[in-house]
C-alpha positions in Angstrom: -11.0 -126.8 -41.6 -10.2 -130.5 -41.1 -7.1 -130.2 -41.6 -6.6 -127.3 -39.2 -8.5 -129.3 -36.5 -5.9 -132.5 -37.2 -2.8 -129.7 -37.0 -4.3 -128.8 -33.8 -4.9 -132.6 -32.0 -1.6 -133.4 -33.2 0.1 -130.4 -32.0 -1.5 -130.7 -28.7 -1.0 -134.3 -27.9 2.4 -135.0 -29.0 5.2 -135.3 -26.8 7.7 -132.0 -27.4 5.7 -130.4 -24.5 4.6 -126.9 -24.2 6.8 -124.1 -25.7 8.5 -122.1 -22.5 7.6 -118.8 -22.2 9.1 -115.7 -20.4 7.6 -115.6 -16.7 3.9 -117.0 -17.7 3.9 -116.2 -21.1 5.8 -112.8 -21.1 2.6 -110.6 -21.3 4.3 -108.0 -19.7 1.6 -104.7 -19.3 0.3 -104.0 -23.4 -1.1 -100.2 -23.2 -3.9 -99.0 -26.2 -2.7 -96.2 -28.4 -5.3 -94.8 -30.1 -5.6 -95.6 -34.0 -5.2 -93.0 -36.8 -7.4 -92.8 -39.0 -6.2 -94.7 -43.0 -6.0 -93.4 -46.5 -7.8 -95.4 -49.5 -5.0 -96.8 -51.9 -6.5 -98.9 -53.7 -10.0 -100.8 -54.4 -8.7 -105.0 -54.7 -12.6 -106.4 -54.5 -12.9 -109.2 -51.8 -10.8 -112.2 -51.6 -7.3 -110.2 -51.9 -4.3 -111.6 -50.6 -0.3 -111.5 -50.6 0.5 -107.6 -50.5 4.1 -106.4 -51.5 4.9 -102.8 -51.5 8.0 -101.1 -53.9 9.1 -97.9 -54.2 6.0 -97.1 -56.6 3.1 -99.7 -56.3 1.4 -101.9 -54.1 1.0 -105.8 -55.7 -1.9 -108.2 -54.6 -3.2 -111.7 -55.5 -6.8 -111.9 -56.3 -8.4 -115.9 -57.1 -7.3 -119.1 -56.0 -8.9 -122.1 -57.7 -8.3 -122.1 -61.4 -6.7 -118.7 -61.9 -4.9 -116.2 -59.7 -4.6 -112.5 -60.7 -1.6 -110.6 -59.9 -2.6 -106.9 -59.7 -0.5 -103.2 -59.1 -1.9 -99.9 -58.2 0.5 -96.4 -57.3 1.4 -96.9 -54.0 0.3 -93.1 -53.7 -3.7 -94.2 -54.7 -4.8 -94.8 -57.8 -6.9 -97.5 -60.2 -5.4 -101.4 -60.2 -4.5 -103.2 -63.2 -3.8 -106.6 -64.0 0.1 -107.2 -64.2 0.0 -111.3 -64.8 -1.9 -114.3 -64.4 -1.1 -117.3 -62.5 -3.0 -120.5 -63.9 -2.9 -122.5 -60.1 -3.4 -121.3 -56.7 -0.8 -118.9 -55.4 -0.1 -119.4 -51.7 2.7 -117.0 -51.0 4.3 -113.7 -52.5 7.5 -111.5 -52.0 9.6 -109.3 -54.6 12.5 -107.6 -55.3 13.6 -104.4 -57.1 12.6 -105.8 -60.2 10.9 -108.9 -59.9 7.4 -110.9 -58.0 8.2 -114.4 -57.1 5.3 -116.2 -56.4 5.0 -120.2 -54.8 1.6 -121.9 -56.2 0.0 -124.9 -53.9 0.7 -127.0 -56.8 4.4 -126.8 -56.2 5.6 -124.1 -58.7 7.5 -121.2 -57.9 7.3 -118.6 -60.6 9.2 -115.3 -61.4 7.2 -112.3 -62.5 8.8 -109.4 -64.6 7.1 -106.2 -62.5 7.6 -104.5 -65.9 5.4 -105.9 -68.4 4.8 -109.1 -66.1 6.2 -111.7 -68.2 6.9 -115.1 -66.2 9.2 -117.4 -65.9 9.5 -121.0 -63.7 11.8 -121.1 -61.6 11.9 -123.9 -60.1 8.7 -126.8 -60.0 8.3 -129.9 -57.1 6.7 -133.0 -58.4 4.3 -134.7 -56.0 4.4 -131.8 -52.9 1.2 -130.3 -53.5 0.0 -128.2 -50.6 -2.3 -125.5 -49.4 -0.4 -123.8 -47.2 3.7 -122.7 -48.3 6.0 -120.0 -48.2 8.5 -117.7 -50.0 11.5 -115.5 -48.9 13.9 -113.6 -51.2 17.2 -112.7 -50.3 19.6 -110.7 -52.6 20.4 -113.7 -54.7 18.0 -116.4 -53.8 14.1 -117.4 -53.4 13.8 -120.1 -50.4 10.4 -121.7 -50.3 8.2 -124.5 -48.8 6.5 -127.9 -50.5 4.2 -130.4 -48.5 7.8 -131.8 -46.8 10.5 -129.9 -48.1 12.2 -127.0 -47.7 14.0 -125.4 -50.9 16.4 -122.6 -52.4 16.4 -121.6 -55.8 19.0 -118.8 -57.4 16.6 -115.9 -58.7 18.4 -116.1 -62.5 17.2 -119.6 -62.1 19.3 -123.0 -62.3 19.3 -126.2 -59.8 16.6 -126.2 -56.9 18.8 -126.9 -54.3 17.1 -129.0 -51.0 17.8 -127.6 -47.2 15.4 -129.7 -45.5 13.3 -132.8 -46.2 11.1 -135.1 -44.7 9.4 -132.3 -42.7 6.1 -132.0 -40.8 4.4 -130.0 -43.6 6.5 -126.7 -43.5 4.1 -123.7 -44.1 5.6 -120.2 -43.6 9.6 -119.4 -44.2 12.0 -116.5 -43.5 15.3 -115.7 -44.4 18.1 -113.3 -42.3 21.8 -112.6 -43.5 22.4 -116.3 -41.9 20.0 -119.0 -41.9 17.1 -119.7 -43.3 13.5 -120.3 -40.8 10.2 -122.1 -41.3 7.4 -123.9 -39.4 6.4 -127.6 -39.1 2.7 -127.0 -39.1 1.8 -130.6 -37.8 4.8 -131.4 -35.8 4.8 -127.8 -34.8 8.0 -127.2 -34.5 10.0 -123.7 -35.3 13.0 -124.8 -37.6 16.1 -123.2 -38.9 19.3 -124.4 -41.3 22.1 -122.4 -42.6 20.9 -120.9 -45.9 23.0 -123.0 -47.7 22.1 -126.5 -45.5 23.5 -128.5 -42.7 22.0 -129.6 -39.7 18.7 -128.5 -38.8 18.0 -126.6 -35.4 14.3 -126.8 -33.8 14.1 -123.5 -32.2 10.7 -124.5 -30.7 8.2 -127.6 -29.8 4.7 -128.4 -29.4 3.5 -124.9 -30.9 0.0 -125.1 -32.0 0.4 -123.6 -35.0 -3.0 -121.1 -36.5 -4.2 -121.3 -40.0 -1.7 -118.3 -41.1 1.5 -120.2 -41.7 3.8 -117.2 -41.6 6.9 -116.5 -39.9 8.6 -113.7 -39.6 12.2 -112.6 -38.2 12.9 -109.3 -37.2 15.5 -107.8 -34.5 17.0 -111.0 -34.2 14.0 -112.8 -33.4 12.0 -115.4 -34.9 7.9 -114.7 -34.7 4.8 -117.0 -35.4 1.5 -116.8 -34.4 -0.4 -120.4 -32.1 -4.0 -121.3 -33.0 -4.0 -122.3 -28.9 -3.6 -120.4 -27.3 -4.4 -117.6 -30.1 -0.8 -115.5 -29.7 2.1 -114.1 -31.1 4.9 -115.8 -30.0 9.0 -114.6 -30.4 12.0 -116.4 -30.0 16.3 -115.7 -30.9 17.5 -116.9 -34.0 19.8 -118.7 -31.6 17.1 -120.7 -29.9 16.0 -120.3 -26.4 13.2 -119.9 -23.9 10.3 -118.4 -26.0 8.6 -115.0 -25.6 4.8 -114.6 -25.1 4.4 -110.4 -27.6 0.9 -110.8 -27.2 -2.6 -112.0 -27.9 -4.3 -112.2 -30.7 -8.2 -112.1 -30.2 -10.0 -113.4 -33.0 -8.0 -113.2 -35.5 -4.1 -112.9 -36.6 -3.2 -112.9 -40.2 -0.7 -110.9 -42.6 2.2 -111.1 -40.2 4.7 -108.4 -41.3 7.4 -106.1 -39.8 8.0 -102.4 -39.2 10.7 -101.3 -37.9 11.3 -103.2 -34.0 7.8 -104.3 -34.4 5.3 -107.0 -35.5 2.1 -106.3 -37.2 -1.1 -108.3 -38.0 -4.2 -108.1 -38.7 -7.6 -108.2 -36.3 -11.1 -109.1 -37.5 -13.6 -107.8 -35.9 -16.0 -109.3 -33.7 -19.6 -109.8 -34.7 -22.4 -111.1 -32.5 -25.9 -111.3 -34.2 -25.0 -108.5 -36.3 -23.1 -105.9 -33.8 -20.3 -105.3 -34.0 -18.5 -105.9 -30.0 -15.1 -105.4 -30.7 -13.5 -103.7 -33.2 -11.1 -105.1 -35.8 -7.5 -103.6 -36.5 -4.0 -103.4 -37.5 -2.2 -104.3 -34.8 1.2 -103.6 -33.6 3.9 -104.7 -30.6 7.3 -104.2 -30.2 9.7 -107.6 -30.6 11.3 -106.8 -27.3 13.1 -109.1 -24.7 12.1 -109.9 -21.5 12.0 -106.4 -19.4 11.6 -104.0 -21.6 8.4 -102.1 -22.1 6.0 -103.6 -24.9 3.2 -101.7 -26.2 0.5 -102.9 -28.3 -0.9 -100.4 -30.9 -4.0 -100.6 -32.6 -3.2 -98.4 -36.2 -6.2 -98.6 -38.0 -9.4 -99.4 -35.7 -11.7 -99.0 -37.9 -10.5 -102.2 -40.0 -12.6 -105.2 -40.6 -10.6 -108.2 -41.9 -7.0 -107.1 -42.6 -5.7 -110.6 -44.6 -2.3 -109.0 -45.8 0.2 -106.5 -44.8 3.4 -104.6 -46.1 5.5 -101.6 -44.9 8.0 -99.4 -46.3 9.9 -95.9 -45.0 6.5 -94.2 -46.0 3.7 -95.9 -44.5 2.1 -99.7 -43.4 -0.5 -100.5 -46.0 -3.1 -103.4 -45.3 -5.9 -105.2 -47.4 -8.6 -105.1 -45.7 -11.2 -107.7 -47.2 -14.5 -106.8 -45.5 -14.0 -103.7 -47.1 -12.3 -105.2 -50.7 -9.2 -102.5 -50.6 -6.1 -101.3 -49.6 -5.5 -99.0 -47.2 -2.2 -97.0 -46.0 -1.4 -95.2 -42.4 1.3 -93.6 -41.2 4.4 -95.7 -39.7 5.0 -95.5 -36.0 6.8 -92.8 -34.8 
């Protein structure tokens, strides 16, 4: 928490200014859609985090301190089971066809076989420990984050190859055919470098970044979420005046993607034991300045959604007032 509270000061006193907005902040008319009601996939317990979704199962991190659990259930509902175990703190997961890669706050990135889940290191960064880092995958490559140090590493392993040092404590990162994206959580800045390095662009300044560290980049657009105020914010790949999707009351965490939209998750809100406001999956479209946004609430009747995953059959969500997963149907 202190170390939230310092991001926050720092963000909010430094000199980049205030990230532009589209008119005053681009919230452009959001209209309710009623939720549908969600399917039980799987029961995690509480404290699961880190969902990826294949073709056959859903994967989740349980445990942080001395032991993490990776876990797998049928996507289609079924019992979990354990898959591997991770002896540090995982902070971020993504996958492939046939692999988990996992980045641990203690600087390790490991690769997890999803059949018979064997690991491997793939790549380890002395002296960068930190509680808050990222993964991204493309076809060849894992890119991840340390406490100042952006990093690529080929998936059959090999040289960890350096895109960006002597960054602000980079916490989420994201990867397109092109470039490769992250966040400076105390600078708070919105970074990108070709995925092979060069010069670094700062897409945005003075962003107060919230405790999720994720970023996201979908449509051509790069998306975070602000601790102040609490929002989801957009902007190009290419840099730019930034775009204002929409608020995020209470709570914003498992940013994701589905299709031209962003998802995350909203915890409900609980005053001396009623319930005021309900929780959700939540959903906007990633459109420009003009077009029509509407925000979607898909699953109302969630509590604490901490992670989220689509594919071309559904969204599923962990929802960890509730200790499972949960699946509804994609947005028409």
């Amino acid at each position: 928490m202190l170390r939230h509270a310092i991001v926050l000061v720092f963000a909010l006193t430094t000199g980049c200014g205030k990230a532009r907005t589209e008119k005053d902040g681009g919230a452009a008319p959001l209209a309710s859609v009623t939720a549908r009601a969600a399917a039980v996939v799987a029961t995690t317990g509480p404290g699961a985090e880190h969902l990826v979704v294949d073709g056959t199962y859903v994967y989740w991190v349980v445990g942080r301190a001395l032991e993490a659990k990776v876990q797998r259930a049928p996507k289609e509902g079924g019992a979990g089971e354990l898959l591997a175990r991770v002896s540090q703190s995982v902070g971020a997961m993504t996958g492939d066809e046939h692999h988990l890669f996992v980045n641990t706050s203690e600087g390790v990135v490991f690769k997890i076989a999803k059949t018979g889940g064997s690991r491997e290191r793939l790549a380890e960064v002395s002296g960068e420990r930190s509680l808050d880092v990222g993964i991204a995958a493309d076809d060849t490559a894992v890119y991840f984050t340390a406490l100042s140090s952006v990093r690529r590493v080929e998936k059959r392993g090999g040289e960890v190859t350096v895109l960006a040092s002597g960054q602000a404590h980079p916490g989420g990162v994201a990867v397109d055919s092109h470039y490769t994206f992250w966040t400076n959580q105390i600078s708070g800045e919105v970074c990108r470098v070709a995925k092979d390095g060069g010069a670094i662009l700062v897409l945005a300044r003075g962003q107060a970044f919230a405790t999720e560290p994720k970023i996201l980049v979908n449509d051509g657009r790069v998306v975070w979420v602000t601790a102040y105020p609490l929002a989801i914010w957009s902007v190009s790949v290419d840099g730019g005046t930034t775009l204002r999707l929409a608020d995020a009351e209470g709570h914003a965490r498992g940013l994701s993607v589905e299709g031209d939209g962003v998802l995350w998750g909203r915890s409900a809100n609980v005053v001396n034991g009623r319930k005021v406001a309900a929780g959700g999956l939540m959903r906007v479209s990633t459109g420009l300045q003009g077009e029509t946004r509407t925000l979607k609430n898909l699953a109302r009747e969630a509590g604490k959604v901490t992670s989220i995953a689509a594919d071309a059959e559904g969204i599923y969500f962990i929802d960890d007032e509730r200790g499972a997963i949960f699946r509804v149907a994609r947005v028409p």
